[in-house]
N, C-alpha and C positions, 0 to 999 in steps of 0.2 A: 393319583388319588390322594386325597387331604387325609391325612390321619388324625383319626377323632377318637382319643380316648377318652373314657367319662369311669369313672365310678360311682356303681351303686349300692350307697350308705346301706339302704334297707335289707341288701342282699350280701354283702361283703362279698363284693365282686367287682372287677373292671371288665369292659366291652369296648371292642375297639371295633367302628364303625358298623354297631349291631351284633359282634361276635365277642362271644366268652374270649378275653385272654388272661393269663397270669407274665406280672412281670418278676422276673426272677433275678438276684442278686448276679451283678457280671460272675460270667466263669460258673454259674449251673447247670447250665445243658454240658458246660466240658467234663466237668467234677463227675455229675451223672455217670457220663460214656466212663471215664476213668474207674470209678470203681468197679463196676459190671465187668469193663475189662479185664482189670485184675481178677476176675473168678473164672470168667468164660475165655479168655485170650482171645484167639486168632475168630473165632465167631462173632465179635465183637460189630466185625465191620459191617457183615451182611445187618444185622441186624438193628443197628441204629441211623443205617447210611437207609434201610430201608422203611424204617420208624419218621424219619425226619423226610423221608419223599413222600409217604403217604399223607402224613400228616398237613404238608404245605400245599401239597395238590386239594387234596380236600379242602382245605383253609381258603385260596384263592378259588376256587371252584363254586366256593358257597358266599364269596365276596363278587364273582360275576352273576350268581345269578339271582343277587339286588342290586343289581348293576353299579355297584361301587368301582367295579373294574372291568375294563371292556379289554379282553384277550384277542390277540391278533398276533399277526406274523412280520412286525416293522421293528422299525428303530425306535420308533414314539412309547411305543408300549414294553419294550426292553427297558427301558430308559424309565419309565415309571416305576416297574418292577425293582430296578435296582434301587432306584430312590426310597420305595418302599421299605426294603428289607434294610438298608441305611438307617430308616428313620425308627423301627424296631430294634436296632443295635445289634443286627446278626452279623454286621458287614456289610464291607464296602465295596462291591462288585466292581470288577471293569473288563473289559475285552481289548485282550494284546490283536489278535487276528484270528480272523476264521475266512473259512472256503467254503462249500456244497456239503461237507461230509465233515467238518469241524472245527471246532473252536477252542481258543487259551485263551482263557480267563485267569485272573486273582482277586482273592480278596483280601484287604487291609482292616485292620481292627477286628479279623476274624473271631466268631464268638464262638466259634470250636478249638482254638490255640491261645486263650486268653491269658490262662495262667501260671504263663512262662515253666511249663512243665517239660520235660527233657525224655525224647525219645528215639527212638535206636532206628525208628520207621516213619511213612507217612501217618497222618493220626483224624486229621479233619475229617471223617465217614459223615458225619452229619452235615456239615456243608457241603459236602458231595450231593447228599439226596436231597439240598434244599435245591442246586443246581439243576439237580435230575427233574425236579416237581417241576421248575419255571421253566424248563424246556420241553417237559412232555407236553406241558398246557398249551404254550407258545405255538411250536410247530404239529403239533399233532403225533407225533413221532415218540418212539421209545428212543433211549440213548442211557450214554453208559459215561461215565464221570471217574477221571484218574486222576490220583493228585500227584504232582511231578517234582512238589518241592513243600516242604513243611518248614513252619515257624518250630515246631518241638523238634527238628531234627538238626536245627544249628544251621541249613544251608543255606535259608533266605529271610530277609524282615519281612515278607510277605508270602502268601499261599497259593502257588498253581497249582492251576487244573487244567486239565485236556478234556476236552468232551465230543463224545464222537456219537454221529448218528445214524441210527438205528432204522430198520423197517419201521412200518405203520403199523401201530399199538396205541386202540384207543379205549381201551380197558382196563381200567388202574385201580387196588383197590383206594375205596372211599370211607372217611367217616365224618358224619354231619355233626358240625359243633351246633352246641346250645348256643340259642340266637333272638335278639330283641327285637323289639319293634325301634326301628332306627330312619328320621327325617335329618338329613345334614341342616335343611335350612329351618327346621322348628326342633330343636332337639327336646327331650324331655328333660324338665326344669328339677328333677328329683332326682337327679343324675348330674353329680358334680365333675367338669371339666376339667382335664389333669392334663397339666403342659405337658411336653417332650423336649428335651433340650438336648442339644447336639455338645460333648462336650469330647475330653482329650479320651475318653474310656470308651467313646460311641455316642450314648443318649443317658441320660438322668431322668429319673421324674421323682419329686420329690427330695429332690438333690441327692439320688441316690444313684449309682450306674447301676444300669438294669440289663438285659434282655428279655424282650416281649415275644411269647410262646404261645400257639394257640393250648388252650384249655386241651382239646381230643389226644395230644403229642403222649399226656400220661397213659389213660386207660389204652392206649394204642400200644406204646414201647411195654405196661407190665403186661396189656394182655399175650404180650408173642413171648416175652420172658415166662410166662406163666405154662404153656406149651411146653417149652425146652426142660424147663426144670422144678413144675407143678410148684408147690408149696413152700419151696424154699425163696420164690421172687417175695414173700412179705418180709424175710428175715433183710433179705437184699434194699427193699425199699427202709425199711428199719433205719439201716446202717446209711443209707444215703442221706436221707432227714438227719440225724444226724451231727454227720458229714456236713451236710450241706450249710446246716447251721451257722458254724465256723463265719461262713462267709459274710451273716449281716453285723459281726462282733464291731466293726471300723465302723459303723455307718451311725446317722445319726438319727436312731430309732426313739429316740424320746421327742425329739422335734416331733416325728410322724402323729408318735401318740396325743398329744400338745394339739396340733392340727387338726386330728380328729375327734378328739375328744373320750379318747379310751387308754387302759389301761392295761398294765399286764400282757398275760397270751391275749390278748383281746386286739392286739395292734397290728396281729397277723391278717388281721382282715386289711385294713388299707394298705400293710406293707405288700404283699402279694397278693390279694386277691382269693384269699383261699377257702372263703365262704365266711357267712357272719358267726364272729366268737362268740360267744358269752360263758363269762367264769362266774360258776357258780361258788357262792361262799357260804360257809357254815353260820351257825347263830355265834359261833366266839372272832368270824371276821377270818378263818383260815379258807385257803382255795379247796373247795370240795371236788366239784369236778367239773369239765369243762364242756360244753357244748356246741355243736358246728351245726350252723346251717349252708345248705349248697355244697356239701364240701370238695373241691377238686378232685379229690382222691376217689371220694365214694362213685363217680362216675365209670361206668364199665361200657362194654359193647360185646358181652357174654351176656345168657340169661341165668347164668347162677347167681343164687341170693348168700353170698358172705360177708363178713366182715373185709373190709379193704384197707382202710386209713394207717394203713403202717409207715408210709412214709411223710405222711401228718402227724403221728405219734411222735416219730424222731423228731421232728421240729422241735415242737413242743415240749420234748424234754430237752434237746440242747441247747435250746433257748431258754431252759426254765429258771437259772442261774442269775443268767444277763440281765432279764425280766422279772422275776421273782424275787431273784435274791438267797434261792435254795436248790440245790441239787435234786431236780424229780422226776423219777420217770413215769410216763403217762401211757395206757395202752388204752384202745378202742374196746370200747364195751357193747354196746351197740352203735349200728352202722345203717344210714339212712339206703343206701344199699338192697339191705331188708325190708327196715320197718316203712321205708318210702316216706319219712317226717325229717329226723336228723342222727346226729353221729354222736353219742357218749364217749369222752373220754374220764378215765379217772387212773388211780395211782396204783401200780405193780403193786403185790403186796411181796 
């Protein structure tokens, strides 16, 4: 499959061959696992190894049936898959050997062991369940994903896996990303075209290293965080935004802004994808408050009507500095969530 991302201006958003994605600064989806883990520990694994299977299986599941990708049981279509997840910066798959009942795999430039972090144990859960996704789909089959050797654990440059298979289990669960109207050979002209470049970190766009995440990956991993420990995953997503922040400080986010033609928190829309900004400003020219449309976060797969955007808040205060030029912290006020229009942010008092 040709990966086709585009962003669209109108929505501050990117779609990669008709599907919602967000691309995310290298080393997020690891940061993510990392902090949760330090609250939740040994729970850690089930729970993200099983966030990132759902997630991919659904992702690929709703890419075959606009037949962007034709699922089978060869070499040809393994071989696309991993080109694929290659050309999203998740890694770099390969297969040392496999038999009837199993396979060693590694991946290189893994984008679960990115950011040379040090651990006592194996750590990649999320690459596991991406493993898990392209081989429930592939063979039909359930199977079960061990990792044998970790980059955070000092014992190899690169990340085995064993994967062994299971009975027949064709009942996975699913969640449907948001999805456009998508022609490879007439694309729509209102939909700006964004390279992908292969470089020494994985892929770039915008000359930034990224990994590209389906859009469902959030409301999937807070909604089961949300189960375990009700009301405290907003505090949690809080501290990740954040956290996370940290990571676009090196990059060169005025270019972006420059490129697009925005300003401010307002550049979070073509840097990630995270629905269209606008900073609203008082009559004396100060940031009043800030407004999301689309916003990543407000997306759920509950039918409870709350506020969500807690880990779009973090952003947008850790970034308010870099951006603004002032220490601020911003909480959601209203949340499109509810009101089904858009997400208010304004300033803690």
């Amino acid at each position: 499959m040709d990966l086709d991302l585009r962003y669209d201006k109108a929505r501050g958003i990117y779609v990669l061959n008709g599907l919602r994605v967000m691309p995310l600064p290298k080393g997020g989806l690891e940061l993510i696992q990392d902090y949760v883990g330090n609250i939740l520990g040994l729970a850690t694994k089930s729970i993200f190894e099983d966030a990132m299977a759902t997630t991919i299986y659904s992702f690929l599941t709703d890419l075959a049936k606009t037949k962007q990708i034709k699922i089978r049981d060869d070499k040809r279509c393994e071989d696309e898959l991993f080109s694929m997840f290659g050309g999203l910066g998740l890694g770099d798959i390969g297969i040392v050997s496999k038999d009837i009942s199993s396979y060693s795999l590694t991946m290189d430039h893994n984008f679960n062991s990115f950011l040379g972090m040090s651990k006592s144990m194996t750590y990649c859960f999320q690459s596991g369940g991406l493993l898990i996704a392209l081989y429930r789909l592939m063979l039909g089959k359930d199977v079960k994903v061990n990792e044998l050797k970790c980059k955070t654990t000092g014992t190899s440059d690169v990340d085995w896996f064993e994967l062994t298979i299971l009975g027949d289990k064709k009942d996975y669960p699913y969640v449907s990303s948001p999805s456009y109207p998508f022609d490879g050979k007439n694309p729509n002209p209102d939909l700006e075209k964004v390279e992908i470049s292969r470089s020494e970190y994985g892929i770039t766009i915008n000359s930034m290293p990224v990994e590209i995440v389906p859009v469902i990956f959030f409301p999937y991993l807070f909604g089961k965080l949300k189960k375990i420990i009700g009301m405290g995953v907003y505090g949690i997503q809080y501290g990740i935004g954040t956290t996370m922040s940290k990571l676009y400080i090196p990059y060169p986010i005025q270019n972006v802004a420059s490129k697009y033609q925005v300003a401010g928190l307002d550049v979070l829309a073509p840097l990630a994808g995270v629905g269209l900004v606008k900073s609203i400003k008082s009559n004396f020219g100060g940031l009043q408050e800030v407004d999301v449309y689309n916003s990543f976060n407000a997306l759920h797969i509950d039918a409870e009507t709350e506020k969500r955007c807690y880990l779009l808040a973090g952003i947008f205060t850790g970034l308010s500095y870099l951006l603004l030029g002032n220490n601020l912290k911003l909480k959601e006020i209203d949340c499109s969530s509810v009101n089904n229009s858009f997400c208010k942010f304004s300033f803690e008092k």
